[in-house]
C-alpha positions, -999 to +999 in steps of 0.1 A: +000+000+000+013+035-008+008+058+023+010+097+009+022+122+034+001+134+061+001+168+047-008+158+013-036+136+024-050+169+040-044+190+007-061+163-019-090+164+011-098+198+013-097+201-026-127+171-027-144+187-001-141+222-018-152+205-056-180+189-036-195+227-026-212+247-051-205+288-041-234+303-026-244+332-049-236+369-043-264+386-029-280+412-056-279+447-049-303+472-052-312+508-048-340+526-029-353+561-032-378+579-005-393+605+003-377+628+022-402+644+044-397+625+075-365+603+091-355+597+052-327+609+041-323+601+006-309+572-010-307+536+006-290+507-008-300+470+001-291+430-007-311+406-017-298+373-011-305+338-025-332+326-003-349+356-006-335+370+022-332+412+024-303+433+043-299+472+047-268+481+036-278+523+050-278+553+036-258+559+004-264+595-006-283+626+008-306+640-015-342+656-011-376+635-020-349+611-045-381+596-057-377+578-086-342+566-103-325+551-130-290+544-141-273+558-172-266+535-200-227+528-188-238+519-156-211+540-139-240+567-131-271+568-114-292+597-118-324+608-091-353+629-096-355+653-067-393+660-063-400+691-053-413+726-066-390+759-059-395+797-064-391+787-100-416+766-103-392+738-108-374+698-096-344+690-100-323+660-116-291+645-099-262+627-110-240+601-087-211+581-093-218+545-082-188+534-058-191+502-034-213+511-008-214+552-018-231+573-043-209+601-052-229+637-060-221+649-094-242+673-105-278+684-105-300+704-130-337+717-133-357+689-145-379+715-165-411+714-142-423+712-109-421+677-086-406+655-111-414+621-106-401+597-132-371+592-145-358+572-179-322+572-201-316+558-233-279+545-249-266+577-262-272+595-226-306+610-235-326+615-200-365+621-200-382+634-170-420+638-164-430+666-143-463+661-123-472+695-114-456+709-149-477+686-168-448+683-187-421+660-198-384+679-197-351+666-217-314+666-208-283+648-217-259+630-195-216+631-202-194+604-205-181+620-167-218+621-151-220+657-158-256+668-170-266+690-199-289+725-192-326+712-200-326+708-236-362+709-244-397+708-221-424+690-240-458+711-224-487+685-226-523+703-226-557+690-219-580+678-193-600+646-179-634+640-166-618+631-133-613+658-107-577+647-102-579+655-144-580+692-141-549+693-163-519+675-178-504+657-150-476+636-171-463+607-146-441+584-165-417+589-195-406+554-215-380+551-246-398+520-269-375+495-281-373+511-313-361+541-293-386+567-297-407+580-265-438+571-252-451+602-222-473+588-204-498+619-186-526+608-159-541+646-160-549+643-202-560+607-202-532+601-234-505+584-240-478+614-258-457+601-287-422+618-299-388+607-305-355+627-302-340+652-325-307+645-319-291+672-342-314+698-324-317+680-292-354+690-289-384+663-290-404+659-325-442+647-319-451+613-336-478+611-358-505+611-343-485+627-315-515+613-289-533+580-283-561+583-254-575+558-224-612+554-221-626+583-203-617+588-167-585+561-165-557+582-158-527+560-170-499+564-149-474+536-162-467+510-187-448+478-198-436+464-229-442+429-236-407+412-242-415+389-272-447+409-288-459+447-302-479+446-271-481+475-244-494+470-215-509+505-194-517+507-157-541+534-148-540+544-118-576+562-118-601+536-128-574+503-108-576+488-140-546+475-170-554+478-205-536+458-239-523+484-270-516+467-299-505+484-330-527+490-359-516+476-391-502+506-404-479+509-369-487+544-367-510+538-337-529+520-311-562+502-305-571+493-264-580+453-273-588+447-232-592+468-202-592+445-167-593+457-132-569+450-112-595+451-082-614+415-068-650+414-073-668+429-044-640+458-031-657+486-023-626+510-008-606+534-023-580+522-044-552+535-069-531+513-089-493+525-090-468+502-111-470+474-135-440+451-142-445+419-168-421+386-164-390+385-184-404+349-203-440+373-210-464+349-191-471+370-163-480+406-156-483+420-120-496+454-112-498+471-075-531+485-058-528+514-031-558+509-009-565+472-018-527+467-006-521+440-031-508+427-060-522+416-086-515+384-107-524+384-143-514+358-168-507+368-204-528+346-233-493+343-258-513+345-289-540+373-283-518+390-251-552+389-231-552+391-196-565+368-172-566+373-129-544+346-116-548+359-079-541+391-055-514+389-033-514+413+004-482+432+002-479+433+041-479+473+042-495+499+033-495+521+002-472+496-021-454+528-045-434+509-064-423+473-072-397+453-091-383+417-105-354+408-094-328+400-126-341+370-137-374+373-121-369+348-092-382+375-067-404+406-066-398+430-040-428+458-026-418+491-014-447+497+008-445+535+014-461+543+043-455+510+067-419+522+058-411+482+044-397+463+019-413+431+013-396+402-013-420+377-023-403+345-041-420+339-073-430+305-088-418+303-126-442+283-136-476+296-120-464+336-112-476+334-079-460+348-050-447+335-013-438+356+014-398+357+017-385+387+040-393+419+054-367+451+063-378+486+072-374+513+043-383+552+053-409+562+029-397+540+003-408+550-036-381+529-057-365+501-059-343+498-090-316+470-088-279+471-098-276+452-127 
């Protein structure tokens, strides 16, 4: 028999029990804005780990009411929208250099109106911001360095709902299509705005038609493109309800194939529907109620892109803002704004459905947006 020395006996073991063990994965990373008006201070960053698990990592960068965020298209940047209305009627964008656990301040510009509350970038460093109160949307640039452009352009939406929250364009959310031109996406006019980007004159051209409206009263607030189809998919946040666009065959506009509400049969309370993310394999589409306190489940027909309600989900809190898939869609996490939580919900691949993971506290949490 051939006896190896002790010490190699120990080396060739530890190597077989190392090859036996499979590396637990890194925990994912993610970003949180607030609001500001209470203990927040501005910008949070957590973990998610593999089992679902959530950790607070603290407070990566002061900033005031950092509602909504987005990174630039290098990834080396994140860039804030500071809601809030000054003596010039104005918000505020701001830029951050992304280090380890820090987000370095550098720069900030007027946003074009007042209390900016989305934010989106595109891959040659275009930024569009709606403006709430300005009921409009405003355009910027971002450098190579994280420095932003002066506001390049302010798109000023006009017109009026038969809602009393409809009094006048209130534009909530701003999305560049996968063909990169812009949908603006205004609660106050009922209408979806198309334009795209003059990039010579770095002002925004209106589409033709340049609007596409809801049915009466549904105050859109946000919206999701299907992955795999010409589908989009609208959450209005008026009427608690999601409704299908397809494109006519000409492509030059849209025709509302299904409305559903996002509501079970029988709720009676006041409810407002805030965000609406779809799977990243297009089976599923989930949508969050504020009043209701839910989410809802609905599965996507592949052929005709109809909706069907799988089930509603609690979200543990109160006032669920904002929500998002984790990459790869194993988890969705609930930033329940005013319970101050974060809830992650493991989600089945197969069926959509959702089972209560972990809970952290979040001040006044608005966003969560994960560092991909």
């Amino acid at each position: 028999m051939i006896r190896l020395p002790l010490f190699l006996m120990i080396a060739l073991f530890a190597i077989a029990c190392g090859d036996s063990k499979e590396k637990a994965p890194a925990p994912t990373p993610f970003f949180v804005g607030t609001y500001t008006q209470g203990e927040s201070k501005g910008i949070y960053k957590y973990v998610l780990y593999a089992d679902g698990t959530l950790k607070k990592v603290g407070l990566v960068a002061q900033s005031e009411n950092p509602s909504f965020l987005a990174f630039a298209a290098n990834g080396e940047y994140l860039l804030a929208v500071n809601e809030v209305r000054d003596e010039n009627q104005t918000g505020y964008v701001s830029s951050f250099k992304i280090g380890r656990d820090t987000l370095t301040f550098i720069d900030q510009k007027p946003s074009g109106g007042a209390h900016p509350c989305h934010i989106a970038t595109n891959p040659e460093g275009y930024v569009v911001v709606a403006n709430y109160s300005g009921g409009n949307m405003g355009l910027l640039q971002i450098q190579d360095n994280g420095q932003l452009s002066d506001l390049l352009d302010v798109q000023q939406h006009e017109g009026s709902g038969p809602h009393p929250r409809q009094e006048g364009p209130h534009a909530h959310s701003g999305w560049f299509t996968p063909e990169g031109e812009v949908i603006s996406v205004d609660l106050g006019t009922n209408q979806l705005w198309f334009s795209s980007i003059d990039e010579e004159r770095n002002t925004f051209q209106p589409g033709e038609p340049s609007t596409f409206s809801l049915e009466p009263g549904a105050g859109p607030r946000h919206l999701a493109f299907h992955p795999s189809n010409p589908r989009i998919y609208v959450v209005n946040e008026l009427s608690s309800s999601v409704s299908v666009l397809i494109p006519d065959p000409n492509g030059k506009t849209y025709a509302i194939t299904q409305t559903s509400s996002t509501l079970p049969a029988g709720f009676s309370g006041d409810n407002t529907c805030a965000d609406i993310h779809i799977s990243p394999d297009g089976k599923f589409l989930y949508a969050s109620n504020r009043g209701h306190n839910s989410i809802t489940l609905f599965s996507i027909d592949p052929e005709t892109g109809y909706l069907s309600v799988v089930g509603h989900e609690p979200t543990l809190g109160e006032t669920p803002r904002n929500f998002s898939l984790s990459p790869g869609g194993n988890f969705l996490l609930v930033a329940n704004q005013d319970t101050n939580t974060i809830v992650s919900f493991k989600r089945d691949q197969e069926t959509g459905l959702l089972t209560f993971q972990d809970e952290i506290e979040a001040p006044a949490p608005v966003c969560i947006l994960f560092d991909s």
